[in-house]
matplotlib code that plots the C-alpha trace (Angstrom):
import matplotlib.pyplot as plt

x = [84.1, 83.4, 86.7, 86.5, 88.9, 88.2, 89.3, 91.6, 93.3, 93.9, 95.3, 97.5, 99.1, 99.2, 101.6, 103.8, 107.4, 108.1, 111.1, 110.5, 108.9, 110.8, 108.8, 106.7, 104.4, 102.9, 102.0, 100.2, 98.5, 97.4, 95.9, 94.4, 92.7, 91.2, 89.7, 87.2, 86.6, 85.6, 82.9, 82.2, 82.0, 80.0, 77.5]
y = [-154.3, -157.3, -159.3, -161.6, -164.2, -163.6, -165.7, -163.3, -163.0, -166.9, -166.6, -164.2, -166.7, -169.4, -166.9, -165.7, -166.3, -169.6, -168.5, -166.5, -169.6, -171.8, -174.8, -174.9, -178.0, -175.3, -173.4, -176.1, -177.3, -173.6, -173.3, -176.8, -175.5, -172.2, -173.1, -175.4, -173.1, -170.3, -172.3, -173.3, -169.6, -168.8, -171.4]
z = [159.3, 157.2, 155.5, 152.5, 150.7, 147.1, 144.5, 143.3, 146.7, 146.6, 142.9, 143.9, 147.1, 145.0, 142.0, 144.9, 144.0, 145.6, 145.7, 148.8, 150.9, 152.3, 152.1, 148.5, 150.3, 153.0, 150.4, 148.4, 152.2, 153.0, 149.1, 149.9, 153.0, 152.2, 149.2, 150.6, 153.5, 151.4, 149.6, 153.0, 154.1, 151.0, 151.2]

ax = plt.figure().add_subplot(projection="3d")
ax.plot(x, y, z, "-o")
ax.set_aspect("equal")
plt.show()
């Protein structure tokens, strides 16, 4: 079974209501993080 982060996935973390996370700078880290390591995975 093969799994892949698609851009779109990403997009739609980074418009989840922030009102619903607790800290907004997690989120901004964990978009930070997985976008390199995608191109990473891609490459």
């Amino acid at each position: 079974m093969s799994r892949m982060i698609t851009n779109a996935m990403i997009e739609d973390f980074e418009n989840y209501p922030r009102s619903d996370v607790k800290n907004v700078n997690t989120v901004e880290k964990y978009l930070r993080d997985v976008r390199p390591f995608c191109e990473f995975a891609d490459s």
